[in-house]
N, C-alpha and C positions, 0 to 999 in steps of 0.2 A: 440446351444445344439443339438445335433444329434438327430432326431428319431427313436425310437426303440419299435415296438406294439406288447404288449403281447396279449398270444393268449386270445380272449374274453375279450379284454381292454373296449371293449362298446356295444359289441355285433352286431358288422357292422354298426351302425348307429352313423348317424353325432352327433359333438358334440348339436347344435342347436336339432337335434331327440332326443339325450339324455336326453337331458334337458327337451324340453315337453312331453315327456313321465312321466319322472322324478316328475315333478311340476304339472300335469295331477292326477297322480294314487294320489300323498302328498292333492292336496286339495279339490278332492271329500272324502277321506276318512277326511279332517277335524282337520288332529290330529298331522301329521307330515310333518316337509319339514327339505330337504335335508340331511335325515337320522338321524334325534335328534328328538324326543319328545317335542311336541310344545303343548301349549292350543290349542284351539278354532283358526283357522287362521284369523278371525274378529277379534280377541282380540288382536291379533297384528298388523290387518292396513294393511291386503297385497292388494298390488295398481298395480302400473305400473311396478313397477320393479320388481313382481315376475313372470311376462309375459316371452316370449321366445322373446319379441321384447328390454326391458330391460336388458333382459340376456346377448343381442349379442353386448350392448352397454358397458359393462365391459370391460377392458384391457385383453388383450390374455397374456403377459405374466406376471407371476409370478416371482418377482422381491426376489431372494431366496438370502439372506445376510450369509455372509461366520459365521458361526457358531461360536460363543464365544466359545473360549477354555482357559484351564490353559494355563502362560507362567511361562518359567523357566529362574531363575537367577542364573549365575553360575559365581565362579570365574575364574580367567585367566588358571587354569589348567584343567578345565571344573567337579569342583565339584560343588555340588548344593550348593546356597547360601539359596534359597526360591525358593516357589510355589506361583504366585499371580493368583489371576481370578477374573473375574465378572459371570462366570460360569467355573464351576469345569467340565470338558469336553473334555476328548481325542479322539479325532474322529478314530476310525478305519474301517477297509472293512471289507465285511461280512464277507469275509476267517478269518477273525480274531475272530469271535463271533461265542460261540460254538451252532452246530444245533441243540441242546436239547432247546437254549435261542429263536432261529426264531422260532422253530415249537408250542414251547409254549404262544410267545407272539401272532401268530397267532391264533391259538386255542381260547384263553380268548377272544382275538378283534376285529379278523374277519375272523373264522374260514371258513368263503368263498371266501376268499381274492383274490384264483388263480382260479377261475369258473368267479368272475362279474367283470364288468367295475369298474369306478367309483363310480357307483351308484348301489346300491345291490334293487332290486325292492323287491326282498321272503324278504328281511330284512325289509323292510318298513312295508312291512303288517303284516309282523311278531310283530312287534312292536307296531304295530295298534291294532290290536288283543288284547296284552297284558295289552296296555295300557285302553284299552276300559273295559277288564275283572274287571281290580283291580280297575278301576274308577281314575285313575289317571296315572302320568306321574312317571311308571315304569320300562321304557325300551328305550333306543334307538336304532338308527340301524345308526349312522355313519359309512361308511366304515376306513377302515385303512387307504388310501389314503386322506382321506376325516379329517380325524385326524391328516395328517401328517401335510397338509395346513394351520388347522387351530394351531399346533404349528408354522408353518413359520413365522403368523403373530401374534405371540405372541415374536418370536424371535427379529422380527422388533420393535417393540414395547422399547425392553429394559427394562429398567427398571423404565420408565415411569409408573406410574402409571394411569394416565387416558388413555395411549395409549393402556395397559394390557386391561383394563376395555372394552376400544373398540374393542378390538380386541376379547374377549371371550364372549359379550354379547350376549344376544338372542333374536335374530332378524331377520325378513326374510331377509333384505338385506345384513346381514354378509351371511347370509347360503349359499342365491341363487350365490355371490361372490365366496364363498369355494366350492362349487359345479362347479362352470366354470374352477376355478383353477385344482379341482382336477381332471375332463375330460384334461385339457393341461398334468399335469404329468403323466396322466397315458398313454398318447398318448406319451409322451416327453422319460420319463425312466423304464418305465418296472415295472415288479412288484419286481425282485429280489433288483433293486437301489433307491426303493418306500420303500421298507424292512428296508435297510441298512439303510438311512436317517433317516426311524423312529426312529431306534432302537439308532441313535448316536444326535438325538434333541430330544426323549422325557424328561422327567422331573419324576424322581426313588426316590424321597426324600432324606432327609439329605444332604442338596446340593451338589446332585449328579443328574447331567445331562449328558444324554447319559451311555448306557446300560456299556461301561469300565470304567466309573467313578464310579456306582454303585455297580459293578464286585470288586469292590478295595475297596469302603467305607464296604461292609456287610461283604466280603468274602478274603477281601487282596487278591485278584490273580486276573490275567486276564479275560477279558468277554472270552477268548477262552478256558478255563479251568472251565467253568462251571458243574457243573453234572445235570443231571436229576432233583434236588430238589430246587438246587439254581436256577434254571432257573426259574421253576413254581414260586418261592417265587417272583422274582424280575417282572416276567410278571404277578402276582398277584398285584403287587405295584402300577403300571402303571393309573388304575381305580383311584385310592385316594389315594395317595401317604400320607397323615396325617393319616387317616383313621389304613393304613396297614402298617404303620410304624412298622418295626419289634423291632425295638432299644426300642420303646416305650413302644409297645403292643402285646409280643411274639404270646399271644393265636389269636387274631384276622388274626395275622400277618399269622399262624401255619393254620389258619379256610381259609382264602382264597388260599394260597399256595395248599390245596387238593379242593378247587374249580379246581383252573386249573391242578392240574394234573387227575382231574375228566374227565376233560373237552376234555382233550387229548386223555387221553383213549376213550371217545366216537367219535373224530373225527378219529381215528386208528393210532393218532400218534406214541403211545404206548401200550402195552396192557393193561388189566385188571390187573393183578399181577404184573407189574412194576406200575400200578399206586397205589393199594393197598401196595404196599411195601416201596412205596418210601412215601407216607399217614405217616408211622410210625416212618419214622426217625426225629432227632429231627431237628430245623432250621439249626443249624450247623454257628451258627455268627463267624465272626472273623471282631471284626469292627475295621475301620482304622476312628483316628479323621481327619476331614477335618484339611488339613495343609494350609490353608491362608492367604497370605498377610507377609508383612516384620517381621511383632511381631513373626514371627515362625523360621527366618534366624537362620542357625548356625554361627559359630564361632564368636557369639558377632556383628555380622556385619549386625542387623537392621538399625540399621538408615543409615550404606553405601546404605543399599537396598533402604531406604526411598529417597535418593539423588539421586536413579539411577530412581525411577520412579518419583520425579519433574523432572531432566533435561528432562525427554521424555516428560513430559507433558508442560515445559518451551521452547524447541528449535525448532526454528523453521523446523530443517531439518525433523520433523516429522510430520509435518501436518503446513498451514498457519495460521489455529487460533488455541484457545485453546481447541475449541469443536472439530475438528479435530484432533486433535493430542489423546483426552480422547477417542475418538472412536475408533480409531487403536490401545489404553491402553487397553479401556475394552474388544473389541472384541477378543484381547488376540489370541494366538496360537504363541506365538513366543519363541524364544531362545536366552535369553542374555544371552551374554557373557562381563563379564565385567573386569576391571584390575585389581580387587582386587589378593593380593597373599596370600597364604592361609598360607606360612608360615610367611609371614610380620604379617598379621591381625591375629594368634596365638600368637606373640611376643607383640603386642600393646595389648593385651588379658589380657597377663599372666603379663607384668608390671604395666598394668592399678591395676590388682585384688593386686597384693603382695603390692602395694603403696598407694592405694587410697581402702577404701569401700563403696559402694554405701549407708551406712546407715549413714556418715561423713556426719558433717553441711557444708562442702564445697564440689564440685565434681572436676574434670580430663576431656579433654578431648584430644585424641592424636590422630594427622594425619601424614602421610608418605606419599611423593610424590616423584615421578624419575625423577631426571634432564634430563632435552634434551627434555623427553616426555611427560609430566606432566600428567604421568598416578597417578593416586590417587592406591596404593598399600596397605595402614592402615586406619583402622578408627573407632577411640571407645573412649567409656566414663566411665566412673563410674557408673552411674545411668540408667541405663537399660531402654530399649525401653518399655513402658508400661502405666498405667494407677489407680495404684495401689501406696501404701506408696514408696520413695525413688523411683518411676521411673518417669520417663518422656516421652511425644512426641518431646518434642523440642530437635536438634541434633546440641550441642553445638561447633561443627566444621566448621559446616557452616554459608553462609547469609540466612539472613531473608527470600528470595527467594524460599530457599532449602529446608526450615523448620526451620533454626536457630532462633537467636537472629534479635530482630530490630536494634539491635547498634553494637553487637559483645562485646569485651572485652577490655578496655584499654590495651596498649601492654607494658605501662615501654619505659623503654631502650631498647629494641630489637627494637623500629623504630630508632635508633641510625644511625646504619649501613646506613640507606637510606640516611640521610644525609650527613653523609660523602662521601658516594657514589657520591652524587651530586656535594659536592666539590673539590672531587677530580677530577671528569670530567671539572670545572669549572678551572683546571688550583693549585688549592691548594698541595702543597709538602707535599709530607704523611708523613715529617717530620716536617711539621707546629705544632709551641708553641705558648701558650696562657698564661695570667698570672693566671685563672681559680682559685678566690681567694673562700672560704671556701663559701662564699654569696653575692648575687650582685643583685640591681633590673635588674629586664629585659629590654635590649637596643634595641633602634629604631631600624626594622628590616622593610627592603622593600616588599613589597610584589606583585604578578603578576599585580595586578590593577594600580600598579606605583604608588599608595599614600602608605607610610609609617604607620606600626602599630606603634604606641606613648604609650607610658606608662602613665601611670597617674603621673603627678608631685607631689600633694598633696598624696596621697596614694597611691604608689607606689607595682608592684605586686614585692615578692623577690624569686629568684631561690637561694637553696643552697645545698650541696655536702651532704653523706649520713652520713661522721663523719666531726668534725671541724679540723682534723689533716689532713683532706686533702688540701690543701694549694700549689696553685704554684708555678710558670712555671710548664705544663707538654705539653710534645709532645703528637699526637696523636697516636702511638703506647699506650704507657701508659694511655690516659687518654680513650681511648679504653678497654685496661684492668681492669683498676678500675671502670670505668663508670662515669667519675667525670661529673657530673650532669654541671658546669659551662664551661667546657672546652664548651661543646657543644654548649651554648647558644650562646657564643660568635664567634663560626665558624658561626653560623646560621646568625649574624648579619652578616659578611662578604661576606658570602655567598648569603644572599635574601632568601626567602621563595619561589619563586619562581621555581629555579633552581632543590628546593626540591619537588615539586608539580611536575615538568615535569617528575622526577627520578621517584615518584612513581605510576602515570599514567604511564610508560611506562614497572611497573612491576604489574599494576595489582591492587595498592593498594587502596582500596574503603571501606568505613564502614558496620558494618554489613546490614547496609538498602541500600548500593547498591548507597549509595554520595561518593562525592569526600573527601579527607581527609583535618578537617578545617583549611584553613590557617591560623592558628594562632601560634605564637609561642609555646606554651606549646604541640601541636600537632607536629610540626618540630622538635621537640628532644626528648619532656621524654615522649611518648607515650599516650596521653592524650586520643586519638580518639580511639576506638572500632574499633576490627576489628578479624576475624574469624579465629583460626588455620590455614585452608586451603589455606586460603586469603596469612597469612603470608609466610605458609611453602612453598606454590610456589612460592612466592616473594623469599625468598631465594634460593631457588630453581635454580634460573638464577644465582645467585654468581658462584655455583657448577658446571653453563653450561658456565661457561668462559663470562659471560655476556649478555647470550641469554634465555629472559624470553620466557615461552612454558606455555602456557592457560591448567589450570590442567580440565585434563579427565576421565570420570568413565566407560565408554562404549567402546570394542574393537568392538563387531561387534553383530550384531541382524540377524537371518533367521526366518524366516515360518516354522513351526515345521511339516508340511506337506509336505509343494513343495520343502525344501530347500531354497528358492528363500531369499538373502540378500537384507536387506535393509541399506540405507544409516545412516551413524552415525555421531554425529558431530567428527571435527578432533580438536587435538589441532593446537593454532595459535602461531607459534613463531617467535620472534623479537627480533632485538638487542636493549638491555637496558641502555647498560653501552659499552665502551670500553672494551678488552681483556687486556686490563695493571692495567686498574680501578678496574677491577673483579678479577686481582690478588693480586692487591695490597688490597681492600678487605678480599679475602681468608686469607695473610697473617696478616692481623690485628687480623681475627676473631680465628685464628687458635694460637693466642698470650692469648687469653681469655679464650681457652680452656687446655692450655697446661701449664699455671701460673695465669691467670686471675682468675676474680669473678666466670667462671662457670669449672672451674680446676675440681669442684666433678662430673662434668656432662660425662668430656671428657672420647674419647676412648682411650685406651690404643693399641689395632693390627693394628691402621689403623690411615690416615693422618684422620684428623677433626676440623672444625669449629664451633664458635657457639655465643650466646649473651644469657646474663641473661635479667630479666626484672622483674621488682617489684611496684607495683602503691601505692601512700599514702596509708598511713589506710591499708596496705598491702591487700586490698582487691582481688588483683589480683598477681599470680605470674606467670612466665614466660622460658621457655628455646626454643629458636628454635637455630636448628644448623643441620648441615649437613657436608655431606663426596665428594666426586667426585660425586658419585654414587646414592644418598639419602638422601632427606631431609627432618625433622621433627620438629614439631612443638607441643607442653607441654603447656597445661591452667592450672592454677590452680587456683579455687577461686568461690566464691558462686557465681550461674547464677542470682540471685536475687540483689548482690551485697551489701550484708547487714551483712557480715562477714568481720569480720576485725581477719585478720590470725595470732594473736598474743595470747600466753598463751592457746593452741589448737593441739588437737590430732589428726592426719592426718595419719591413717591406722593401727593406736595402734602403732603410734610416736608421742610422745612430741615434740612441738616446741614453746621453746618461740618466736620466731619471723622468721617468714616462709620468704626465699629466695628464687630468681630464680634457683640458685644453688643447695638449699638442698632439692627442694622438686619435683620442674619439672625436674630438672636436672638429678637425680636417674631412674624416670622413660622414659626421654628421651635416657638415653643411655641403660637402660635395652632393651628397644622396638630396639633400632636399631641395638644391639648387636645380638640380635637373628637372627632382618630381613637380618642380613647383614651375617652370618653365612655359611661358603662357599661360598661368592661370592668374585670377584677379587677386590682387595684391592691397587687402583690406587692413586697416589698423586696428591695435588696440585702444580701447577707451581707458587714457592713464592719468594716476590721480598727481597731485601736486604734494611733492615731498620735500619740505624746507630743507636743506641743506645747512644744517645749522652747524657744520666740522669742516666745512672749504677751506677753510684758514688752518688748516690745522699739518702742520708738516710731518707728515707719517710717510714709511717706509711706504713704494707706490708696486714693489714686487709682487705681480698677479696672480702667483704659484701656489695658490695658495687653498687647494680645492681637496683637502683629505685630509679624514678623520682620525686621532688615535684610539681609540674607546678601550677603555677596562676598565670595567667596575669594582675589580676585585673581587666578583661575586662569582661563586660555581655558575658556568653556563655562560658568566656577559665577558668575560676576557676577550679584548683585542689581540689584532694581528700580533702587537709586541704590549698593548696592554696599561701602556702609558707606561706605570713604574711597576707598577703590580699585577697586571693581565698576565698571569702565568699558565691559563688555562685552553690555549689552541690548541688548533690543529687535531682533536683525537674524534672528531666526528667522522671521517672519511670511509670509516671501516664500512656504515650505509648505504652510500651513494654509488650508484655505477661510473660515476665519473673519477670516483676518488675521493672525493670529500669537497664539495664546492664553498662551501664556510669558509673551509681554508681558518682562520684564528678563533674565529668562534665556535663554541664549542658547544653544541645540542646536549 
């Protein structure tokens, strides 16, 4: 740090002369050290260290920590999302703060600021004096430098509690400490950057730190747009910010404001008749509420905010532990910029509110992710960020991690796709027939461990289709579009369970506590396992990128709201998942579901689209994820407590007797992407040619048909009802803060 000596910084003499002059004059008079009002200095034990030999053993410098400020969260077109802080605090230069607010806060604080050092000696005895007169400790004579220090180490402190305590207690050893520091600053920066500092670290009430923060909380406008009155108010606050609370206590507030503009006029800051004029007018409020924290986000995009501050406080690219990374959080001054779109996250808004109410005994949640880049572009629920009836903290998109669920959501049929994914990589003809009869026990199916899952002989678990008129042969085209619950089980034997477990490790796929997904049969086809929106909607995410999964992201870029200076952000990580023939042939299955399939109500009509229903027993859960070239998104529906069963139930002032993937996620998945997609370029998939070799074949044409029964029979794989033998729900809930998200599965 450069030095720069204002004139009469110590009055020629060494810092060590300072000092015992200083500690000289404080403890023949008895009463004071280092310019604060003290008992009796026996009463407080001064020993070795309030010597000049103690003094010279303190550290020379003053370890000054970069000032907690507001940071800002913005979406990707740089509107404000939120304001977060651990101090509400925009630092500005002096030029910036108007000279009616310096000359006032000088006047009340240390109306001799620019004549002494560090150390004001007429202040001490002035103080001596007074305090001697009234028989008590009524005055003191800290300098303003002397007050700035002992903020620095209040700054340090944080929000520690015992560290606050230590840092503002009264004690000769904190003084003679702030006393050495404050001979370095005023030797170090002058009095004008002695000024500045104060005025952008003191503490102005209503969490409002620093002179523009309070500029904005009392008066809405800048610290440089001050007048005359608002200055004396806000440099009247400074002494006892509760005390002079103006928000609280106008007349008190009103009674010290013409202290200092009393006070100025006697220093010549002002005259007599601007200070008597300016005495009459009234305080003149215009208070701004503190805007804090995610609960304040517009466009419905709290809990996006809430997931942009875990990953910062989860990744490591911001710090190696977690206490590291909370300090570069709270000490705040920075500027995210994040992927959200402000017209995607309008669309996922307005379809969320016209489908779902947040006062509904079931809620919504809908994400929107970009293929290629897995920027996170939507994200919202039903149930409002809050703490109040119908809202919630938990942000039902994500993992457990994030803030979500500990398990996530049973997914139905939408984990379909993955397995066929798998076997089509394994060599399976995507015109492969099964004879997928109406119900079947579940068959021996391999698994990565090399030993075989076995069914139970005596009590066998049974899988069966969603009507009994579904009855084979069907190809997988078809049994794709219907969702026939057996076609699948029976690829899954052919296939292993393993092949499936590699397919969805290499898209990402993990439950909402951040495991792997259970190998068990009823997890490899009908969606047994939990698992997050965001989880899914990147996982399909990769169909749409030609078979390249991309690690979904909330953060484009972070700066220092001062320097500029960027800091690093995590990137997304992308990988091939699948073949480019496999990810079309994909495309063209799922694009057969949306265009005649079970989710025919979901699809888009301007543009190519894909997608899968999904529905868990007991309909507790329902489902639509589906995407475009361009876009992909993911529809929950269903109690986060898991204790609704969506049958004979009103869902946004709609009747449904029996809630579909199709009729209820489905509406609002194409609402949200219809918007988000609105002027953007409207590219196809590359889809393969699937003979149709069942045209002719007169099957039941009911589209209903998008949920799974699963029970295995096995401790741990029972279904919502289990098939015939799932007898094993519902007892995981006692983990979860939600209640239990499994809801029939049983951890």
């Amino acid at each position: 740090m450069g030095k720069k000596r204002s004139a009469n910084a110590g009055g020629g003499l060494s810092p060590a002369q300072q000092a015992a002059k200083f500690l000289g004059v404080s403890v023949l008079a008895g009463a004071v050290l280092a310019g604060i009002a003290l008992p009796a200095a026996g009463a407080l034990g001064l020993a070795a260290k309030g010597s000049v030999e103690g003094f010279d053993e303190i550290p020379a410098d003053l370890k000054t920590p970069p000032l907690s400020q507001r940071t800002t969260i913005l979406d990707n077109q740089g509107g404000k999302i939120a304001t977060v802080y651990s101090r509400d605090r925009t630092v500005v230069p002096l030029d910036k703060i108007s000279p009616y607010m310096q000359k006032a806060l000088v006047a009340i604080e240390d109306s001799r600021f620019y004549e002494h050092g560090a150390v004001d000696a007429k202040g001490i005895l002035r103080a001596i004096n007074a305090n001697a007169r009234d028989g008590g400790v009524s005055q003191g004579a800290s300098t303003l430098t002397q007050q700035y220090v002992k903020n620095v180490f209040i700054e340090q402190a944080g929000d520690d509690p015992t560290k606050v305590a230590q840092a503002t207690q009264q004690t000769i050893g904190r003084k003679v400490r702030e006393l050495k520091y404050a001979i370095q600053v005023e030797e170090e920066l002058g009095k004008k950057k002695i000024l500045a500092n104060y005025l952008n670290i003191t503490y102005f009430g209503e969490q409002a730190y620093g002179v523009e923060a309070a500029a904005q909380r009392y008066f809405s406008k800048p610290a440089k747009d001050l007048n005359l009155q608002e200055s004396a108010l806000l440099a009247g606050i400074v002494q006892s910010p509760s005390r002079y609370d103006p928000v609280n206590d106008e007349a008190e507030a009103k009674k010290r404001r013409n202290v200092v503009l009393q006070r100025m006029a006697e220093v010549h800051d002002i005259s007599q008749a601007e200070a008597d004029k300016a005495k009459e007018s009234p305080l003149g409020l215009e208070v701004s509420k503190p805007q804090n924290g995610c609960i304040t986000s517009v466009k419905g995009a709290a809990f996006f905010c809430d997931y942009v501050k875990k990953v910062f406080l989860t990744d490591p690219v911001f710090g190696k532990t977690k206490e590291d990374r909370a300090k570069v959080w709270n000490r705040g001054g920075l500027t995210v910029k994040t992927t959200l779109d402000p017209v995607a996250q309008d669309s996922v808004q307005a379809s969320i509110k016209e489908n779902v109410y947040k006062s509904d005994s079931v809620a919504t949640a809908v994400t929107l992710v970009e293929p290629g880049t897995g920027k996170i572009l939507g994200m919202g629920q039903s149930k409002p960020y809050g703490y109040a009836k119908n809202e919630t903290e938990y942000n039902y998109s994500v993992n457990a991690a994030y803030g979500g669920s500990n398990y996530g959501f049973p997914t139905g049929s939408t984990f379909k796709p993955f397995l066929a994914a798998a076997a089509l990589e394994q060599g399976t003809p995507v015109t492969q027939e099964y004879p997928a009869p109406y119900d079947m026990p579940y068959p021996t199916v391999q698994s990565c461990s090399g030993k075989p899952w076995v069914n139970s002989r005596s009590n066998p678990a049974m899988v069966e289709n969603e009507n009994e008129s579904e009855v084979g042969p069907y190809r997988l085209k078809e049994a794709m579009e219907k969702s026939i619950n057996t076609y699948f089980v029976q690829m899954l034997a052919d296939t292993g369970m393993c092949p499936v477990v590699q397919m969805t490790d290499k898209l990402g796929v993990v439950q909402g506590n951040g495991t792997k997904v259970d190998e068990v049969p009823s997890s490899m086809t009908l969606g047994s396992t939990g698992l997050s929106p965001l989880t899914i909607a990147s996982a399909y995410a990769a169909f749409a990128n030609e078979g390249t999964y991309c690690t979904p992201v909330a953060i484009e870029s972070i700066t220092e709201t001062g320097t500029g200076k960027a800091l690093e952000v995590p990137k997304t990580q992308c990988s091939r998942a699948m073949s480019t023939e496999t990810a079309d042939k994909i495309n063209t299955l799922l694009s057969g579901v949306t265009d005649s399939g079970t989710g025919k109500q979901a699809g888009l009509q301007d543009r190519a689209n894909a997608g899968k229903t999904g529905t868990t027993d007991a309909r507790k859960n329902a489902w639509f994820v589906g995407y475009t070239p361009n876009l992909a998104g993911a529809v929950w529906v269903g109690s986060p407590t898991q204790k609704v069963e969506m049958e004979n139930i009103t869902i946004g002032g709609r009747y449904h007797d029996k809630v579909f993937g199709a009729d209820t996620p489905g509406p609002i998945w194409r609402s949200a992407m219809t918007g988000a997609l609105a002027n953007k370029p409207a590219p196809g998939f590359t889809l393969v040619s699937i003979p149709d070799l069942d045209k002719d074949k007169d099957k039941d044409k009911d589209k209903g048909h998008d949920d799974g029964k699963p029970g295995d029979g096995k401790p741990g794989d029972g279904g919502d009802n289990g098939g015939n033998n799932g007898n094993n729900g519902g007892n995981n809930g006692g983990n979860d803060p939600l209640g239990g998200l499994i809801g029939g599965w049983d951890r």
